[in-house]
C-alpha positions as CSV (number, residue, x, y, z in Angstrom):
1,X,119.7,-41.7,-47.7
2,X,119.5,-44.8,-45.6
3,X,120.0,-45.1,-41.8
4,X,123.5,-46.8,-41.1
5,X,121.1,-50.0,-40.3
6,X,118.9,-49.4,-43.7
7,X,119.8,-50.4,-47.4
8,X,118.1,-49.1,-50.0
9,X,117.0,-52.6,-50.9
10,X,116.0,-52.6,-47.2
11,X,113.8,-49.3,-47.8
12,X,112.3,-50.7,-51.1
13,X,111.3,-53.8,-50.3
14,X,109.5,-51.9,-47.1
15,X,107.9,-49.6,-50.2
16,X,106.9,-52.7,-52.0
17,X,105.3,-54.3,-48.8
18,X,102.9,-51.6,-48.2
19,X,101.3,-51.3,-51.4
20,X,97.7,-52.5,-51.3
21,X,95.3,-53.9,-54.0
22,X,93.2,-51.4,-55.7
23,X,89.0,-52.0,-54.5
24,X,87.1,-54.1,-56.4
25,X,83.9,-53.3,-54.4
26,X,84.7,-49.9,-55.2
27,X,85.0,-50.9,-59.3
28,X,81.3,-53.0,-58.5
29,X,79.4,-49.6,-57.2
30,X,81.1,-47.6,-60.1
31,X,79.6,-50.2,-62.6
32,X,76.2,-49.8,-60.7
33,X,76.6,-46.0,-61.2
34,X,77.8,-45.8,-65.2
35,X,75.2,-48.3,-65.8
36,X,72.0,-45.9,-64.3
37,X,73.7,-42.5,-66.0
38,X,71.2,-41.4,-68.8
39,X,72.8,-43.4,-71.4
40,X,71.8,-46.7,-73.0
41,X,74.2,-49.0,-70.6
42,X,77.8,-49.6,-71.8
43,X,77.4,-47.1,-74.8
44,X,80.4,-45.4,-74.2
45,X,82.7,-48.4,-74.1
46,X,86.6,-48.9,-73.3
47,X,85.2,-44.9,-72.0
48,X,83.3,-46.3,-69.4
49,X,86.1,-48.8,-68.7
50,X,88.6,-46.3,-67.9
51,X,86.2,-44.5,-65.6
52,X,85.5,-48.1,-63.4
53,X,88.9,-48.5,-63.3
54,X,89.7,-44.9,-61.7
55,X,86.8,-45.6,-59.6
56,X,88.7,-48.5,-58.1
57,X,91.6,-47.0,-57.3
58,X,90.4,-43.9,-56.2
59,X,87.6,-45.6,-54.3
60,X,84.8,-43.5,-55.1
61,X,82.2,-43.1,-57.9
62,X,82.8,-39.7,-58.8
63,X,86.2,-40.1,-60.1
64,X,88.7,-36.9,-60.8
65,X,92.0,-37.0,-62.0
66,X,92.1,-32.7,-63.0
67,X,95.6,-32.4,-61.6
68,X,98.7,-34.1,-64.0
69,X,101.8,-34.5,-63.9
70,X,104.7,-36.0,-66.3
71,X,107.4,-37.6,-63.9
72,X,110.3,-37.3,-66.6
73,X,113.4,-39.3,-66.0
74,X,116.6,-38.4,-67.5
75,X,120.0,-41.3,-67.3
76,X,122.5,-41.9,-69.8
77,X,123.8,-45.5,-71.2
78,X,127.3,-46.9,-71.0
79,X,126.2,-49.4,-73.6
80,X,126.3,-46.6,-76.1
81,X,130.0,-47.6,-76.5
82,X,128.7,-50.7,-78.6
83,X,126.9,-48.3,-81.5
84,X,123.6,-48.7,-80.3
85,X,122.8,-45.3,-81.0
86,X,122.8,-43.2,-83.8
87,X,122.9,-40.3,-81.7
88,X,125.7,-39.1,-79.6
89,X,125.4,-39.0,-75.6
90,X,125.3,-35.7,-75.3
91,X,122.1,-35.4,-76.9
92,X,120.2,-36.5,-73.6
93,X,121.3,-33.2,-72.1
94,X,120.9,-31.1,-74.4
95,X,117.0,-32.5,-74.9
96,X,116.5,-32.1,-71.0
97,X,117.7,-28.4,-71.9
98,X,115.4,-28.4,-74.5
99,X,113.0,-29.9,-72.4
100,X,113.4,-27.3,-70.0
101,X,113.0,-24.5,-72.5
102,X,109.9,-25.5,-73.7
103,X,110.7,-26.4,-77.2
104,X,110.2,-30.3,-77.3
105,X,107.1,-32.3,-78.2
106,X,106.4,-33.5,-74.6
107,X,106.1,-29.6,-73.4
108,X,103.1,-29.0,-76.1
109,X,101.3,-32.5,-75.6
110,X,101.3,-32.0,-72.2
111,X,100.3,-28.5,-72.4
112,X,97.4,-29.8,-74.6
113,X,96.4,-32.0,-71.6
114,X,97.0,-29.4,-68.6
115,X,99.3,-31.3,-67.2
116,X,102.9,-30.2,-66.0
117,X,106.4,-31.7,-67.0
118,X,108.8,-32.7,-64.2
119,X,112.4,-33.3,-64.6
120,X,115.0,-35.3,-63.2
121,X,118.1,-36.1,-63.5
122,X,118.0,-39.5,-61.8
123,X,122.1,-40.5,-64.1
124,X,122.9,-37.9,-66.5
125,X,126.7,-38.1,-67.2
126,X,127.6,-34.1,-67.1
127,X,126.2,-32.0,-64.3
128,X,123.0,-30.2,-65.4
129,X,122.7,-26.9,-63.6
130,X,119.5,-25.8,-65.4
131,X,116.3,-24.1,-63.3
132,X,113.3,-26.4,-63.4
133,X,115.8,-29.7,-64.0
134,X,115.5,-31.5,-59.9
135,X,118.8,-33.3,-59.5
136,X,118.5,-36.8,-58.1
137,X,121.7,-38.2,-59.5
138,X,122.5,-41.7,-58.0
139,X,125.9,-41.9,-60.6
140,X,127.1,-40.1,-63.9
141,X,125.8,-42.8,-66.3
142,X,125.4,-46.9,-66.2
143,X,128.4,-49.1,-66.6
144,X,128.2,-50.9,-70.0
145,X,126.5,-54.0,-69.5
146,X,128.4,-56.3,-72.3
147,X,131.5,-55.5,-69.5
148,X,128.9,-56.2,-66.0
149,X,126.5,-55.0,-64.3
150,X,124.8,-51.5,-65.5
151,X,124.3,-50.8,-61.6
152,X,125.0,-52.1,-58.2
153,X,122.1,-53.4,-56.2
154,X,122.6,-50.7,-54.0
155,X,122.6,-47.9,-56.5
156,X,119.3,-49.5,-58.5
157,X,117.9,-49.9,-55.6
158,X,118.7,-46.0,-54.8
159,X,117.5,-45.1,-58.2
160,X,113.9,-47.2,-57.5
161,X,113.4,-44.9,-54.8
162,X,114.3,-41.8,-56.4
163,X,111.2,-42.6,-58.8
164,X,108.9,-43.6,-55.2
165,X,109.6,-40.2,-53.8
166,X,109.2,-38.5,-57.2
167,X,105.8,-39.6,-57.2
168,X,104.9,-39.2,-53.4
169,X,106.0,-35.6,-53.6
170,X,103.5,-35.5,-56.3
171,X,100.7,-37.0,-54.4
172,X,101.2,-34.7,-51.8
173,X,101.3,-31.8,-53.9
174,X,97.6,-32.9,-54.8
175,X,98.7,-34.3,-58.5
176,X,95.5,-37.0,-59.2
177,X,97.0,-38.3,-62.2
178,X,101.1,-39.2,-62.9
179,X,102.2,-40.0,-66.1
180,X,105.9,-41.8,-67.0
181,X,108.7,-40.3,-69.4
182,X,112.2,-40.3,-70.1
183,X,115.3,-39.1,-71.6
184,X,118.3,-41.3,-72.6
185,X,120.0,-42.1,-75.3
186,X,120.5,-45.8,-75.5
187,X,117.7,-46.5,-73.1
188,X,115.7,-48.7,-75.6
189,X,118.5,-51.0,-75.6
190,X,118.2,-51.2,-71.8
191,X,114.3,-51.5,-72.6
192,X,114.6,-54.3,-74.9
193,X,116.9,-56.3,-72.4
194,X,114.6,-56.2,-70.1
195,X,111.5,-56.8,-72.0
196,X,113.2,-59.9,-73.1
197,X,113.9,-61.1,-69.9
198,X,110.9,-60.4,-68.2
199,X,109.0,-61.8,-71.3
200,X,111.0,-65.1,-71.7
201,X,111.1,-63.8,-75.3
202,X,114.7,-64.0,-77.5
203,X,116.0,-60.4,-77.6
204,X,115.7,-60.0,-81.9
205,X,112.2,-59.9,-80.7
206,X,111.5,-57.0,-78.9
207,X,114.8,-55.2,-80.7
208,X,113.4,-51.5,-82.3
209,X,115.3,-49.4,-84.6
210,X,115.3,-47.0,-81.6
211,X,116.3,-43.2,-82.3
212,X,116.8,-44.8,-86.1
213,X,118.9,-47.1,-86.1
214,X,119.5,-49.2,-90.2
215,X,118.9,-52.8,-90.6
216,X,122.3,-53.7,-89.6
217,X,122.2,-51.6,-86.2
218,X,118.9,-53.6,-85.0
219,X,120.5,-56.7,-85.3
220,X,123.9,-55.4,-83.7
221,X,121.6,-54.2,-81.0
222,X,120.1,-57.8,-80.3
223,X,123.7,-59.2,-80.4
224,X,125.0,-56.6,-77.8
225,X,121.6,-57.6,-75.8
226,X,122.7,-61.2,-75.4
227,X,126.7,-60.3,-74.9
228,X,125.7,-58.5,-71.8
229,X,123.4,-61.6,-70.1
230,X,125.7,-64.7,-70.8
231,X,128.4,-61.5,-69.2
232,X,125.8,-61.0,-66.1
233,X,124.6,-64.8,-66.2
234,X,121.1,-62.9,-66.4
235,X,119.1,-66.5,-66.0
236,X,120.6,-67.0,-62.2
237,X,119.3,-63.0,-60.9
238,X,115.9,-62.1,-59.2
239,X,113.9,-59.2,-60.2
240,X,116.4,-56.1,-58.8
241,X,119.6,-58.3,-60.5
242,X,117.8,-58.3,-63.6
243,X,117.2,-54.6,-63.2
244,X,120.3,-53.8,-62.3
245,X,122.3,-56.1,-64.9
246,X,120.9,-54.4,-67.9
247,X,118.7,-51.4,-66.7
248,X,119.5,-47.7,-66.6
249,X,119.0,-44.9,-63.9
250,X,116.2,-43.1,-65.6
251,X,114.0,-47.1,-66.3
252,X,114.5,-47.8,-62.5
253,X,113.2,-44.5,-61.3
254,X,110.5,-44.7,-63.5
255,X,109.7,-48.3,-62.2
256,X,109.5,-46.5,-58.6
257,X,107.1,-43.7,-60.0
258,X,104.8,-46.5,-60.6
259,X,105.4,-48.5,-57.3
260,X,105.6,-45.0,-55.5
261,X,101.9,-44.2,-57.3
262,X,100.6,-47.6,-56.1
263,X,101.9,-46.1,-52.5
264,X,99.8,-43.3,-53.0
265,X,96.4,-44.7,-54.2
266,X,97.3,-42.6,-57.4
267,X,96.7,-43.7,-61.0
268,X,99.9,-43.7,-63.7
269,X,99.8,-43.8,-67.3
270,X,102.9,-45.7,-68.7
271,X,104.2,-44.4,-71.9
272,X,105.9,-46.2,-74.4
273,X,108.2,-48.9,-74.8
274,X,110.7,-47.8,-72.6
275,X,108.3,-46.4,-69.8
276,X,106.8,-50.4,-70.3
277,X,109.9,-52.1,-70.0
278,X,109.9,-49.9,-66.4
279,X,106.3,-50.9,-66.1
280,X,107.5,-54.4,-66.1
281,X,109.9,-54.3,-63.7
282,X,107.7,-52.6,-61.6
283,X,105.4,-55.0,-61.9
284,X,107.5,-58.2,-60.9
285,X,108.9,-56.0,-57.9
286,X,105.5,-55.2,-56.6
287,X,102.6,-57.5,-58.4
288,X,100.1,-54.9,-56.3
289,X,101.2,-51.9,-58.3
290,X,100.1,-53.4,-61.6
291,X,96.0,-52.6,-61.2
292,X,97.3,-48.9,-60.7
293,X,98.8,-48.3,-64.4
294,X,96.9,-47.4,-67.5
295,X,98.6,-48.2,-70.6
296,X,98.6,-45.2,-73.1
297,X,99.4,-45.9,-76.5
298,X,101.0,-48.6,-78.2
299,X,104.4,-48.1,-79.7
300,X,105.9,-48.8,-83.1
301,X,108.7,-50.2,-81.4
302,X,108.2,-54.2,-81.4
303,X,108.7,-55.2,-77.9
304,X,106.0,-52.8,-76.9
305,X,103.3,-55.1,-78.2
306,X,105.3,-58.2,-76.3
307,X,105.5,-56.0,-73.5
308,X,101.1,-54.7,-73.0
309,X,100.7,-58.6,-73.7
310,X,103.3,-59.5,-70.6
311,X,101.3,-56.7,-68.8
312,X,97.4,-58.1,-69.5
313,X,97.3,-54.1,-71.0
314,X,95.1,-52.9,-74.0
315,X,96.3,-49.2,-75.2
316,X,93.8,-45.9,-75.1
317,X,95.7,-44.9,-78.0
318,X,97.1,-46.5,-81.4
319,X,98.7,-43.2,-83.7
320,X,102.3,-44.8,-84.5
321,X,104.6,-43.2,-82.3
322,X,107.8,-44.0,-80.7
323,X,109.2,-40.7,-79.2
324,X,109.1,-41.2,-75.3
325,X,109.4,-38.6,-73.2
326,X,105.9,-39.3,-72.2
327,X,104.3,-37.7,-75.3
328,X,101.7,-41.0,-75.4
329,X,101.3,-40.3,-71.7
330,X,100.5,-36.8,-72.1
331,X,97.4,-38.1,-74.7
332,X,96.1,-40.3,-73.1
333,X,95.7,-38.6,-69.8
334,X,93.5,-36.3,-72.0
335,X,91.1,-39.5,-72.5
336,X,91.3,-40.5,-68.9
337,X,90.5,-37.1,-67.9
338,X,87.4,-37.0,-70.2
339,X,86.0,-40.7,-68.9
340,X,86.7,-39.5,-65.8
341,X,84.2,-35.9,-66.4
342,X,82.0,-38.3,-68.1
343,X,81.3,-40.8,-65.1
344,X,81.2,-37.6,-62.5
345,X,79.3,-35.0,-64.7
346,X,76.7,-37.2,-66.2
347,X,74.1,-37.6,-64.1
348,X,71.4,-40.6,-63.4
349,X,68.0,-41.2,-65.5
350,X,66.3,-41.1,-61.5
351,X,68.2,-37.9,-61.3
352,X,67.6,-36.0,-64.4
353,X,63.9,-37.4,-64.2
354,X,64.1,-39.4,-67.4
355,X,62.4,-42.9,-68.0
356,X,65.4,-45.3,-68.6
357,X,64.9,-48.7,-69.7
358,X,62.8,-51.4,-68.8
């Protein structure tokens, strides 16, 4: 909570202020490394780039990233009330239940990957009283954005932070590696307002089907999208407004998990489309915190591609998926891990005693 002389726009934009850029000389002497380890140079490609990349952040040419976590962030939507969902509300619940139990896809891809599954309630709109599920509530769902504003500045703001200290605890804890995921039933209309706004692009093109939404329901979608910014004159709001206009709990407390990694000196993979649309607004919050993310798959959803090309970001991983809950995360820490093995295992052709190449 804030001092009586502290907002929590005060508190994130000290957050913001002391992330630094990532260490290119530290990228330069991980090159110089991968490029003497007994392998024709480069052989192991986008591989080799992922390592480098770790490298730089981590500052160091023995890269690890053995301990993972998946920072899951649960909110619900009041824009449901527009039938942007095929699914009732009370599914984001019950999947954080499930989630809990064990018995979703997120729990065996992350297992797959070693990596453990935290979750949050950052705006779920029934109390959750379930062991494992760490209650950061900043309100019992969004406002419905056709009608205003999804959050105050104030409560965004809170939720940013919830995300930050989500993924300092983690740091401390000794997690190398953070991953983003989320739960939310008509968060990927949230997504696609805010991919469109921080893409310039018209909302019909980053609109999804979502949890499975017919023809008829996308375009709905895109019309509910532009109801709610000429309703929060969207063009006149900096980066929180934007955020806070036509966000959700769970997207602005991911969008802290990144700046809070960036903090830290700790790499994050962003998951899909809604986990990008968080990248985003991370990103245009704190431009330092961009270098830190690793993109890990790309999405079926539309706006994802829109979104990687806002971000500069390539994908480890292309399998046509569009779950969430950080199940493209979970992968593609698995690749990261690896590149990371590679670059510290391996060792040097003047180490191993093997002629290398003229």
């Amino acid at each position: 909570m804030p001092s009586d002389a502290t907002t929590f726009q005060d508190q994130l934009v000290a957050v913001i202020e002391s992330v630094q850029p990532t260490s290119e000389a530290a990228e330069k002497t991980a090159w110089e490394r991968l490029d003497q380890l007994t392998k024709p140079p480069r052989s192991l490609g986008r591989l080799e780039e992922i390592a480098a990349r770790v490298a730089r952040i981590q500052q160091t040419d023995h890269p690890s990233v053995e301990r993972k976590a998946i920072l899951l962030m649960a909110g619900d939507h009041g824009v449901v009330a527009e039938g942007v969902s095929p699914f009732p509300q009370d599914v984001t619940w019950q999947m954080v239940a499930n989630f809990v139990s064990g018995g979703a896809a997120i729990n065996q891809l992350a297992a797959s990957v070693g990596a453990e599954v935290r979750i949050y309630d950052v705006g779920i709109v029934r109390d959750v009283d379930l062991p494992g599920v760490e209650v950061r509530k900043v309100g019992y769902g969004t406002g419905n954005m056709v009608h205003g504003p999804a959050m105050s500045r104030e409560d965004c703001a809170k939720a940013v932070l919830v995300g930050v200290e989500a993924a300092r605890e983690a740091a401390q804890e000794g997690v190398t590696l953070l991953g983003t995921g989320e739960m939310g039933i008509g968060n990927s209309t949230a997504a696609a307002a805010l991919a469109a706004v921080f893409t310039n692009s018209d909302p019909v093109v980053v609109v999804g089907r979502g949890t499975g939404l017919d023809d008829a329901g996308v375009v709905r979608k895109a019309g509910v999208i532009r109801a709610a910014f000429e309703q929060n004159n969207i063009a006149e709001l900096d980066v929180l407004g934007v955020l806070a206009a036509v966000g959700g709990f769970e997207i602005a407390a991911l969008a802290g998990v990144v700046i809070g990694a960036a903090e830290e000196g700790v790499c994050v993979v962003s998951d899909g489309f809604i986990s990008g649309a968080a990248t985003l607004a991370a990103v245009a919050l704190c431009p330092n915190a961009r270098d830190y993310v690793f993109p890990s798959h790309l999405s079926v959803e539309p706006g994802h591609r829109v979104v990687l090309d806002a971000l500069g970001f390539e994908p480890v991983l292309e399998l046509d998926m569009r779950l969430g809950e950080g199940t493209g995360a979970a992968l593609a820490m698995g690749i990261i891990d690896a590149a990371c093995r590679m670059m510290s295992g391996m060792v040097t052709f003047a180490e191993a005693g093997v002629s290398g190449a003229e």
